[in-house]
N, C-alpha and C positions, 0 to 999 in steps of 0.2 A: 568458103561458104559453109563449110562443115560445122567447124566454129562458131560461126556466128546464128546457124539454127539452135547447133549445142545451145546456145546462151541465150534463146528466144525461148525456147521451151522452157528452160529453167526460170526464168523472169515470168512465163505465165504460170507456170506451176504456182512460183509466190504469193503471186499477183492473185491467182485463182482461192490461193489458199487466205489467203489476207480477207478478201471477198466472204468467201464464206463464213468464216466466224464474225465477220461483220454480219451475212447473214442474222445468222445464228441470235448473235448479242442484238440486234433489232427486233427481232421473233420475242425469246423474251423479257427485253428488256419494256417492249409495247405493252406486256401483260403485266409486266410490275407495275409500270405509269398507270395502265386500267386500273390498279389496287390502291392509288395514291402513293406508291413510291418516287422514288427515284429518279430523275430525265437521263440521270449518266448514260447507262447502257444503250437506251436508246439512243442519244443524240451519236455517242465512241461508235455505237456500231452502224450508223449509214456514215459518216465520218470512215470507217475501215474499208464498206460496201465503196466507197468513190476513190478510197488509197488503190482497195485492190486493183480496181478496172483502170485505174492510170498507168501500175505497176504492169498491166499486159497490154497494153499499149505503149510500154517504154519508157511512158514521160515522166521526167522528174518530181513534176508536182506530186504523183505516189508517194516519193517519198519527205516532201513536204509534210502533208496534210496527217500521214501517220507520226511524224514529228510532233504536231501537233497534238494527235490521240495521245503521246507516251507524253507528254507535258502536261496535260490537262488530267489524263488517268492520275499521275504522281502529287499531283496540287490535291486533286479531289480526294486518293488516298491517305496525303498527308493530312488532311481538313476531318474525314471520317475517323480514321485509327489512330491519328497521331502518330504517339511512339512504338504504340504496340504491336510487338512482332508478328503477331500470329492474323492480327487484322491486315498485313499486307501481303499474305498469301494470294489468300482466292481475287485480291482486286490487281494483281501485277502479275503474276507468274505466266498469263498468256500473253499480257502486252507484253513483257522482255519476251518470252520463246520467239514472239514473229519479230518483235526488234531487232532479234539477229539476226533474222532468214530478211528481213529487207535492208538491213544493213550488209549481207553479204550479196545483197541482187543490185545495190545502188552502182557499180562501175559497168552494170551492163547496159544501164540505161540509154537512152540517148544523150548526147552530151554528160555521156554519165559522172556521175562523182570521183575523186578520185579514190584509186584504190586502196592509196595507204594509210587514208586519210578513214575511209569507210571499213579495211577491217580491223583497224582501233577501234572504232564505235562498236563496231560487231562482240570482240575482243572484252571491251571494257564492261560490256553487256553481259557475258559469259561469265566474266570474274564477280559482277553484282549478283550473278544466280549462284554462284560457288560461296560468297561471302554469304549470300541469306542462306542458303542450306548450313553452313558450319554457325548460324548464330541458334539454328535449332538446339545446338549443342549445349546452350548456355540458358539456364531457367531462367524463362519470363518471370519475373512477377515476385522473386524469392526478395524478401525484407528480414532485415536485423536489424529492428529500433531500439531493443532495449537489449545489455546486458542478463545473462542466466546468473538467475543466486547460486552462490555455491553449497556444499554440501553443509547439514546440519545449520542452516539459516531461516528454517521452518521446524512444524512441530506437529505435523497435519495426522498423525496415524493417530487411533480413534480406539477407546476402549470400547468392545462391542458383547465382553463377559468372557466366561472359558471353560463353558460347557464341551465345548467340542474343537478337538483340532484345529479346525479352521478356522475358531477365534480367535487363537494366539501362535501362528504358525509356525513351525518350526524354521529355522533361517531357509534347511535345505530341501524343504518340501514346497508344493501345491496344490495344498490338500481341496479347495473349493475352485468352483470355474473362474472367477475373480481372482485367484491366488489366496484369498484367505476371504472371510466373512463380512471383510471391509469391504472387497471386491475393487482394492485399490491396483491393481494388476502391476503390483510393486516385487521385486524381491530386492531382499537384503547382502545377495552374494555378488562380492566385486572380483571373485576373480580375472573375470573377462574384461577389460580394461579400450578404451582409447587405442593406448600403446598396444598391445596384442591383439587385437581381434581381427587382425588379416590375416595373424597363422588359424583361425579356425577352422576346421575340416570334418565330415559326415565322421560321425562316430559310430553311428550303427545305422542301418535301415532296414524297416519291415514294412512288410503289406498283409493287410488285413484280409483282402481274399474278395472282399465287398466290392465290386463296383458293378455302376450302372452305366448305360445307355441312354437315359433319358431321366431327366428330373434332379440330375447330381446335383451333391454339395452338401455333406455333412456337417461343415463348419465347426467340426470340433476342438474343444480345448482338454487336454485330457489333465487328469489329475496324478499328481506322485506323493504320497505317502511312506513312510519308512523305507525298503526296498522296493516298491514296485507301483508300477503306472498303470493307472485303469482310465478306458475309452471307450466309446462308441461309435459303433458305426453308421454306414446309412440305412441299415434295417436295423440297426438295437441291437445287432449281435455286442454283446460286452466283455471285454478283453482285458484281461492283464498281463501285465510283459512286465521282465526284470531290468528296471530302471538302470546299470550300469551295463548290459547286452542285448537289450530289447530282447532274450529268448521268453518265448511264448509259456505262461505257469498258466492260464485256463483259459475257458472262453466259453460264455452259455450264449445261446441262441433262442429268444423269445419265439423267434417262428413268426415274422411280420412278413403278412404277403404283400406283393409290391401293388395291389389293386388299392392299399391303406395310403400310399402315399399323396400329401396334399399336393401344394405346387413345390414344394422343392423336398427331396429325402435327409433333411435332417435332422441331426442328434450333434446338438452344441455341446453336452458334456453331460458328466453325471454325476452321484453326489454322495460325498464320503459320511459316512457317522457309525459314530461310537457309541456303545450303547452304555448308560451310564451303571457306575458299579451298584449302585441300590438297586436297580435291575436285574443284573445279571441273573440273578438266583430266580428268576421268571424263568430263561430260556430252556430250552428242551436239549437232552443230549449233550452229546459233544461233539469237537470239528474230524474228531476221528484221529487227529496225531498228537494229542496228549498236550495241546495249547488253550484246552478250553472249553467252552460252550462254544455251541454251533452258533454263526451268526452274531456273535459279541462284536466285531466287526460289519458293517456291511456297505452296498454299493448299491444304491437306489439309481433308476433311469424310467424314464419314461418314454412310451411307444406310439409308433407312428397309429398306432389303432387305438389308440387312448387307454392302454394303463400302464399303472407305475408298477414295476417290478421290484425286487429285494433280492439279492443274492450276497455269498456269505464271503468276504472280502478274501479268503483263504483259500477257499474251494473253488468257488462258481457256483454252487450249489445253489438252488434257490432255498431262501430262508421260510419252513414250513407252515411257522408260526403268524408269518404277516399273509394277512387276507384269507384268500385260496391257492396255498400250496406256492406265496411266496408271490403275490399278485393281487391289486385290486382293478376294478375295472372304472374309470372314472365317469362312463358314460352311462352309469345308473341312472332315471328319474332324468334323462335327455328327452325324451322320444324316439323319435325319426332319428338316426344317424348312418346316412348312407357311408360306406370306404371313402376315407378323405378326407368327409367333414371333421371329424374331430381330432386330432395331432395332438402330442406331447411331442415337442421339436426343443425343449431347453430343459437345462439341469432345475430338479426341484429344490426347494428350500427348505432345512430343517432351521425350525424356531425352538424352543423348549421342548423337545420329542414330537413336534406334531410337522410332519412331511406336507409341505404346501407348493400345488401344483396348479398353475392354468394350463391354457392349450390353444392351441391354432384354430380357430372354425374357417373353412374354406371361405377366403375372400371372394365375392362380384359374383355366386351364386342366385342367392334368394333372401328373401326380406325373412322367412319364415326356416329362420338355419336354426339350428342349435344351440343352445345356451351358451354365452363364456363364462359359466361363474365358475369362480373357484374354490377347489378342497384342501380340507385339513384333513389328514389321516394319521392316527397313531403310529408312530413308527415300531415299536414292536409287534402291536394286534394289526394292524392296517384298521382297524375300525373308524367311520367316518366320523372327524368332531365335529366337524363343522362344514358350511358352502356357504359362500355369500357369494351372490348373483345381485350385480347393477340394476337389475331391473325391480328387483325387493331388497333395495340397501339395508333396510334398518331390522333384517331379518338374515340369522344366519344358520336357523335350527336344521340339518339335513331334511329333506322330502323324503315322503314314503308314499308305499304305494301306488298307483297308477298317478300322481302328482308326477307336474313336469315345471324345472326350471324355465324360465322366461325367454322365450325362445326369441333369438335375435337380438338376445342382450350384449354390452361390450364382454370381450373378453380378454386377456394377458397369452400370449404367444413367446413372448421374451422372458429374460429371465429375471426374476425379482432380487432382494436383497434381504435379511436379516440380521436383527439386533435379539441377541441372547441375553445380554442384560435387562433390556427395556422389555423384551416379551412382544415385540415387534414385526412386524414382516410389510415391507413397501415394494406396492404394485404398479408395475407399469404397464395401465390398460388403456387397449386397446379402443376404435370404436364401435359402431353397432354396426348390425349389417344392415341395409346394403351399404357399399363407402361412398357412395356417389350422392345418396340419394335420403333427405334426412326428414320430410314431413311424417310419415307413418312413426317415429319414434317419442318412443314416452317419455312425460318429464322426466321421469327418474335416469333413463338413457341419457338424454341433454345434460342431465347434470352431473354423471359419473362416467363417462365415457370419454376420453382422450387425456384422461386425468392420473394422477401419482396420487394412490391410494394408502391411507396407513391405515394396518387393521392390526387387532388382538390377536395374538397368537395362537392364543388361547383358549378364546370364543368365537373368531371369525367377524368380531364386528367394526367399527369403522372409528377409526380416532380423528381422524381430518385427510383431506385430500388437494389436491391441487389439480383445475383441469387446463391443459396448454393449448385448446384450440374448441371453440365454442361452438356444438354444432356441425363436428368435425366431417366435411366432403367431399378433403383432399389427402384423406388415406394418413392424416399425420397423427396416426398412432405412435404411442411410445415405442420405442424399439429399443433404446439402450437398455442395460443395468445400470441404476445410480451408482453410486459410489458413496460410504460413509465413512467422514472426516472430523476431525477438530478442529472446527472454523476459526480464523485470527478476526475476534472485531477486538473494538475499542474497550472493550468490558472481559475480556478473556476471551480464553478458546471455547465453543460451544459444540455439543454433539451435534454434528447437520450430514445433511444429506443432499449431495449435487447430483443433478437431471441435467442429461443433454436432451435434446429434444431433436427431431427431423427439423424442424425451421432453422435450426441452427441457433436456436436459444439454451441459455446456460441459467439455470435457475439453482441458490442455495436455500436451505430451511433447518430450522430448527427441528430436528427429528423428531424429540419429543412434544412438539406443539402445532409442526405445520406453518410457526410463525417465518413470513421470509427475511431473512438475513442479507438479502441482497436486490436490489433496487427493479420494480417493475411497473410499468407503463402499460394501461389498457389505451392502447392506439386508433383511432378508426380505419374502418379498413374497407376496400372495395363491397357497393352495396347490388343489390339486380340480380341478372342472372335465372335461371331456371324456378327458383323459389325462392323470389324476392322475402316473402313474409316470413322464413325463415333462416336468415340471415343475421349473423350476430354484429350490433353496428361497431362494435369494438372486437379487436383481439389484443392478449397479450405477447409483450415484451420487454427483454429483459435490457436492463442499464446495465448490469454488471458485465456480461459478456456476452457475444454473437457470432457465430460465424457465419451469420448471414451477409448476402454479396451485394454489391449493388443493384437494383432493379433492369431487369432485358432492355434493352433496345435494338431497334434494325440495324443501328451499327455493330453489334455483336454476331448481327449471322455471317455464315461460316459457313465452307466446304473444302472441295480440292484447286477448285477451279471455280471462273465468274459466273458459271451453269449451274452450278450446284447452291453460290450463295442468293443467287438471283432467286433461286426456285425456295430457300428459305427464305426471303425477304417477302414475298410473295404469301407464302403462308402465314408470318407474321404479321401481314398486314389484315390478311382475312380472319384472325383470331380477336376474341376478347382477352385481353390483358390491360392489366391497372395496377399489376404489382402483386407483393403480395396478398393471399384468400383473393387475388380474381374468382366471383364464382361459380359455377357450372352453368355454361348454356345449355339453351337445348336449341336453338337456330343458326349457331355457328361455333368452331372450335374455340377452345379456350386454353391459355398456358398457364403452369402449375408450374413457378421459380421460387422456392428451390422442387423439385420436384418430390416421389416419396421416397428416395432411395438413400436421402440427403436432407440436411447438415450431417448428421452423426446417427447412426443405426445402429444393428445390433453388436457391433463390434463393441462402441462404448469408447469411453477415454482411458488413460492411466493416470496414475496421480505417483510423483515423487514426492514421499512426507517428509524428506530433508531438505529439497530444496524450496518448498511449495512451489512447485511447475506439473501443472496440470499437461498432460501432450494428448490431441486431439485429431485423428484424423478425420476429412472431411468430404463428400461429394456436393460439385457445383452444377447439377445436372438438371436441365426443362424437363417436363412431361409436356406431349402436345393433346389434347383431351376431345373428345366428343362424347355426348348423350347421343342416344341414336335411338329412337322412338322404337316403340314396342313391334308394333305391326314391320319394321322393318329389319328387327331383332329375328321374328321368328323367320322371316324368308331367308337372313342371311342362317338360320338354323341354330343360333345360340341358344341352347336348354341349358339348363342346370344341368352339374354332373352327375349322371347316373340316372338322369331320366330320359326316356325317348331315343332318337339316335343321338344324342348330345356325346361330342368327341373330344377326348385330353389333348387337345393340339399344343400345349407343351409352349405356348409363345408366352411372352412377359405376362405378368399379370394386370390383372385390367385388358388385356389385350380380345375385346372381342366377349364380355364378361357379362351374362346374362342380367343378371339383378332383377330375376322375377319375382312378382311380384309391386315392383314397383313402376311408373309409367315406361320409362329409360332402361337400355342397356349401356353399358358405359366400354368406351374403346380408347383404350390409353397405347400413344407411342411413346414407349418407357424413353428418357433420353431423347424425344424429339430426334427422329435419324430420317436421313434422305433416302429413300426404299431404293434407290437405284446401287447405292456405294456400301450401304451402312454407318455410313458416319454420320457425327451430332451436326445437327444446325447452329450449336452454339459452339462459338472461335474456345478454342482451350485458354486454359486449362478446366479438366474435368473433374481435378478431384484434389487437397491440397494436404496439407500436416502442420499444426499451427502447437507452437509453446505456449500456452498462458500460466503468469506470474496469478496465484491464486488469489493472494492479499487483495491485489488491488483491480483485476481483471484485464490487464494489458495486456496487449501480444508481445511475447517477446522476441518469437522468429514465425518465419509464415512463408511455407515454401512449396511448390507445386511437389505433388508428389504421383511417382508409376511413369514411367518410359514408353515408346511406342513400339517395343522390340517385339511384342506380340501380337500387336495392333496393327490395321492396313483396312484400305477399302477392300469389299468383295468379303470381308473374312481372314484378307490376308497375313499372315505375319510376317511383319516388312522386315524385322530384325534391326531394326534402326534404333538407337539407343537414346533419340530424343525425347528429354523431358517436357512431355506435354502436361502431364497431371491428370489419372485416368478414374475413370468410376472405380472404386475400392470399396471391400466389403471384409471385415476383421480387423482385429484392434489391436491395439500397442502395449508391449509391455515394456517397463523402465526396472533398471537396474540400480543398485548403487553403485556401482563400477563406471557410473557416467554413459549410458546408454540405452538406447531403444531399439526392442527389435519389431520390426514387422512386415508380413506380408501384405497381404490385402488386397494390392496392385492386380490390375490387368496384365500387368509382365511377366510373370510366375517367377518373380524375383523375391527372396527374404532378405533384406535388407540390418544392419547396424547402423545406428545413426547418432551422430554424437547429439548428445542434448544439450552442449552449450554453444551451438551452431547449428544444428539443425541437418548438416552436412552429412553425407551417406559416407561413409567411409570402411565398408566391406559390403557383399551379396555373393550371393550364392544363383544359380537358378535350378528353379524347382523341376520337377518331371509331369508335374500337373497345376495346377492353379494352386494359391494359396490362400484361398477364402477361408480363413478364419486366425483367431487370435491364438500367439505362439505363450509357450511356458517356460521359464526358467527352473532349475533344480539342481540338486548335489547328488552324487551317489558315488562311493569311495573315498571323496576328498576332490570329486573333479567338476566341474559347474558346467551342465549341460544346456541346449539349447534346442528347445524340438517347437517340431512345427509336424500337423497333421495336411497332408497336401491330396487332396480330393478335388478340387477343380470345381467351379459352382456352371449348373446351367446356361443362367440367368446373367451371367458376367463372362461367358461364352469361351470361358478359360477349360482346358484338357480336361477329363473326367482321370481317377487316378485312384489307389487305397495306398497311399504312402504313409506312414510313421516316420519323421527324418530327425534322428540326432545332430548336435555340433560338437565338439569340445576343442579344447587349445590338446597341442599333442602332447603325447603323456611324456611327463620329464624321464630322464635315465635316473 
């Protein structure tokens, strides 16, 4: 008797449990049918609701009728996802867990099954959950169509003049945040090789002292010069360390209070120059040890409070002669500029002696922000040449006086590029404020804003531009650095200029003309939305190259489990989307594929000039979007920062973002995630690393890239080392040694990656996050490898002040 209740209670237990998640999957699977989904869930879970109540009752038909649910789940599975692994998570992994548990209840049944027979099924159940967990181990989605050219089969490096270092870089330095003034994030040193780079091992590490609690992510690329590396931190403090022992030779500290910081504390790098010898005999003094003029050398950076500083490359000293006491302030002839609004977050550009800077205006604000235009400043006087503001293009004379730049004009936040020959400098700006919200803006905003700007160097005025989103009110400002090449057409190599763009479009031009080099297509594109009459009926894109993905569907949602995809299927059905520019409701949400954080940001690409193989990494990530009327704005208490009780609650941006001034606040879920887990609604992979063959724009490899070792629901780091392919933020750098290094990843992993496969083949793991793009260098004869590891907010990776070397170990 004892027995046989033992085995009653267990059979209800099943039976109860079967029951319920048929519950469950009824509840809602009902509320997705209400949305026009799906009948599955519904029909599978009263189907499990009649397995269950059979199964506590004993009778075998339980387990019929769930025979039935796992056939018809598996058909339906195979009919949605096909072959893709990741699409048969969340629609099987609860129908096998109970497969087994009514596969091990089947011989208690009445006339029950039999037992050897039932725990095979159970058994063979187990070993399908074991084989689909070890196939996590194998990247979905990784393609090699085309063979990598080998070395010296291209000719892509770009004569840019040779004023200054970083236009003809030395093999073993770094001297600009691109690697050189091409900004092809190339170096020429092969020692590190294929064959060697597993003996690599930390060569030195320091920490800068700098870390923060809230807002991290300096995202720095530091630069090396002759003996020694100069950096930035998250408040500006700027550092030089001895390139073969990282020991500390100076370090000045601007004094940025942390009340200046926008949404993220960064400082991408800072910016070397030489001051040329018909010059010299200007500067004042000497550096004090018998090398010179003070500041003949120096290291320009720009501050979270908007200005650029000068100090004397030798010293630390600020250089007396630029501005005041080695400082100008950019925010002259702004107005209004509360802590925040104005940012220098990236290295400035020197063009012919004239220092040229944009800056960050706090995004989802107000209509009525700050100006972005940009300056030109003498690099020896700091005197201003020039400002050209989008909002009075064809004017670039400095303002005086209580005159104010065009307030809510676009502005450049990223980092630009320059040509010293041509007397050049190309902008990649930004668009106006608010990002949401586009009727209040002037034509001249409409037509210079989201665009790749070339201006005189000289004068600040405007030679041609290119804008990559018409109208722009899905935040898809530029964020890369181009890159300048010698383009292979049919007529010879041409000086040009490659744009990655957020859509994931890849644009070439003739730098000196603006003409494109490479095939584009104005598309039509989704029309409606919140301000129809404002809407551009076309957007471009490009024929030559894309890493745009395919367009969402409800077969792409995704979670842990049928609960989580259910409740995204759900939300996708209650949103506007049509692909890409869906655009902004204001009566129901709307999704933004690729979203702003993606195709390619500010990390940028690399270019190999011997192989011509462009390497690109990429994010594949939704935004899920709402307008949220004003009157409901101010209850939920959204102010602008620094007015009223309006608070830095520190969440993604867009998240909750006033935009006063205009009707809407705008509430962006960065990554579209399920509030209960934290995970995407959209099946992985989330972020990828693609070769393209320059010449002709083909992919040559295209491989999910970032592991889940740091990743998990809840926040958790599961430590599980499957290649999902995660949000990445920092960029690649290529060797000639047949290699790529990078971080970027959500795993706080630095990777080597062969570049004629694509194939990781070393890592290291970091101590904090590795948001940002690493540097190669020489010093003694030994070819280093550093990465600055600060951890970003925003990508939810450890906050950190690391400096990390690599080298191969030193021969005897």
């Amino acid at each position: 008797m004892a027995a046989s209740r033992s085995r009653d209670v267990l059979l209800f237990l099943i039976g109860a449990v079967v029951a319920l998640f048929g519950v469950a999957f009824t509840i809602e699977g009902g509320w997705l049918v209400s949305v026009g989904g799906t009948w599955y869930y519904l029909l599978a879970g009263l189907a499990m609701i009649v397995s269950g109540l059979l199964l506590i009752t004993g009778r075998r038909a339980g387990v019929g009728i769930y025979v039935l649910v796992f056939i018809g789940t598996l058909l339906w599975t195979l009919w949605e996802a096909g072959g893709n692994y990741w699409g048969w998570i969340p629609r099987m992994d609860v129908v096998i867990g109970l497969g087994v548990a009514v596969a091990l209840a089947a011989p208690r049944l009445r006339n029950g099954f039999a037992p050897g027979a039932s725990y095979s099924v159970a058994g063979a159940l187990v070993v399908l959950m074991v084989v689909g967990l070890g196939l996590a181990f194998v990247p979905f989605g990784a393609v090699n169509p085309k063979p990598v050219p080998g070395p010296d089969s291209a000719r892509l490096a770009t004569a840019v003049g040779d004023a200054q270092p970083a236009d003809n870089p030395h093999p073993g330095d770094w001297p600009a945040y691109g690697g050189g003034n091409s900004a092809q994030r190339y170096s020429s040193l092969d020692q590190i090789t294929a064959d060697n780079v597993a003996g690599l091992e930390r060569a030195w590490v320091y920490r800068t002292g700098d870390l923060l609690d809230r807002r991290w992510g300096a995202e720095t690329t530091p630069l090396k010069v002759g003996n020694d590396v100069f950096l930035c931190t998250s408040r500006n403090i700027i550092i030089s360390l001895n390139a073969a022992d990282g020991r500390e030779n100076w370090r000045y500290d601007p004094e940025v209070s942390e009340d200046a910081i926008p949404y993220t504390a960064a400082c991408r790098g800072v910016t070397y120059y030489q001051v040329p010898e018909e010059r010299l005999a200007t500067l004042p003094g000497g550096a004090g040890d018998g090398s010179g003029p003070a500041c003949a050398r120096r290291i320009f950076s720009g501050t979270l409070d908007g200005r650029i500083v000068a100090v004397d490359a030798a010293t630390g000293e600020p250089c007396q002669d630029f501005g005041n006491g080695g400082q100008v302030d950019i925010k002259e002839n702004m107005g209004d500029t509360p802590p925040g609004y104005v940012s220098i977050n990236s290295a400035p550009v020197i063009v012919r002696d004239v220092v040229i800077t944009g800056h960050q205006v706090l995004d989802g604000q107000k209509r009525d922000a700050p100006s972005g235009v940009i300056k030109g400043f003498d690099a020896l006087t700091g005197e201003l040449k020039w400002a050209w503001d989008a909002g009075r293009p064809e004017q670039s004379e400095p303002l005086s006086g209580d005159r104010i730049y065009t307030r809510g004009s676009p502005n450049m936040w990223t980092t630009a590029v320059g040509d010293n020959a041509l007397g050049m400098v190309y902008l990649p700006m930004a668009n106006s404020a608010a990002d949401y919200w586009s009727t209040p803006r002037s034509e001249a905003e409409n037509k210079w804003a989201a665009s790749l700007v070339a201006l005189d160097a000289s004068t600040g005025k405007p030679a041609w531009h290119f804008q990559v989103a018409h109208k722009d009110v899905w935040d898809y400002d530029l964020g890369s650095q181009p890159s300048l090449l010698d383009f292979p057409t049919s007529k010879g190599p041409v000086p040009a200029i490659l744009l990655p763009t957020k859509q994931g479009e890849f644009y070439v031009f003739d730098r000196r003309t603006g003409e494109a080099l490479t095939g584009i297509e104005e598309r039509p594109v989704p029309q409606g939305g919140a301000e129809p009459e404002q809407r551009s009926a076309t957007q471009p894109f490009s024929t030559w190259h894309s890493l745009k993905q395919p367009d969402l569907t409800v077969h792409d949602m995704w979670g842990m489990t049928p609960f989580d995809q259910m409740y995204c299927r759900v939300q996708f059905h209650k949103a506007d989307y049509r692909g890409m520019y869906t655009p902004p409701n204001a009566d129901r949400p709307w999704i933004e594929f690729t979203g702003y954080n993606g195709g390619s940001d500010w990390g940028s690409v690399a270019l190999d000039p011997s192989r011509g193989v462009m390497i690109a990494n990429y994010n594949i990530t939704p935004n899920y979007n709402r307008l949220v009327p004003r009157e409901l704005a101010n209850q939920y208490g959204w102010l602008p920062r620094g007015e009223g009780d309006a608070k830095d609650h520190g969440d993604a941006e867009g998240a909750g973002d006033p935009q006063a001034g205009t009707p809407y606040a705008i509430d962006v879920n960065a990554g579209w995630r399920v509030p209960w887990t934290g995970l995407l609604c959209k099946q992985p992979p989330y972020g990828g690393i693609r070769a393209i063959d320059v010449t002709t724009g083909e992919t040559l490899w295209d491989r999910p890239f970032g592991t889940a070792r740091a990743n998990g629901p809840w926040g958790i780091r599961s430590g599980l080392p499957f290649t999902i392919g995660t949000p990445n933020n920092g960029g690649p750098v290529v060797t000639a040694g047949g290699l790529i290094f990078i971080a970027a990843a959500t795993d706080d992993l630095i990777r080597a990656i062969d570049i004629t496969t694509g194939e990781t083949i070393w890592q290291d793991a970091l101590p904090a996050g590795g948001q940002a793009t690493p540097l190669v260098y020489e010093a003694d004869g030994r070819q280093y490898l550093m990465i600055v590891a600060t951890g970003h907010h925003f990508m939810e990776t450890p906050s950190g002040d690391y400096v990390i070397t690599y080298a191969l170990p030193k021969s005897d």
